[in-house]
N, C-alpha and C positions, 0 to 999 in steps of 0.2 A: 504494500500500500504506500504510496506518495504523497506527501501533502507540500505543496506549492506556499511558502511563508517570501511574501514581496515586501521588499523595502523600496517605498517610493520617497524620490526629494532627499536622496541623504548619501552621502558618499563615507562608503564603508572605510573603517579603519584597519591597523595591519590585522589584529585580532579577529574582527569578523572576518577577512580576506580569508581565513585559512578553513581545509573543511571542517565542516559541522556532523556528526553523527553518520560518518561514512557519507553525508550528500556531497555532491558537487558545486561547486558554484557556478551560478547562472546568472549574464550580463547582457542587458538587451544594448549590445554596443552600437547597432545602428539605428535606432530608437524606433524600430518598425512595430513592436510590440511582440516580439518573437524573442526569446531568451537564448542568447549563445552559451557556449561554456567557454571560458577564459581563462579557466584555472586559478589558482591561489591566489594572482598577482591583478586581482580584476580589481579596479574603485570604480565602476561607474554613477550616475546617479540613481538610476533603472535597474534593480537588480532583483535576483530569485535566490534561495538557496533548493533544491529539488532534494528532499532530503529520503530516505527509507525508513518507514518503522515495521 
């Protein structure tokens, strides 16, 4: 199961940059509304973390 936690309007710090509970981190780098993965090193404004429970 996935649940989808966005952070909108806030540019992530080194701490959140890193994964969370085995998820990936997800950056809608070209603000299409589609979440990329970026890896570790992502700050965008637009982001997801896609996590697994």
């Amino acid at each position: 199961m996935k649940k989808q936690i966005l952070t909108l309007g806030k540019v992530l710090n080194k701490a959140e940059q890193i994964h969370i509970n085995g998820g990936r981190k997800m950056c809608d780098t070209n603000k299409d509304g589609k979440c990329e993965d970026n890896g570790p090193h992502c700050a965008e404004v637009y982001c997801s973390f896609e996590i697994d429970f």
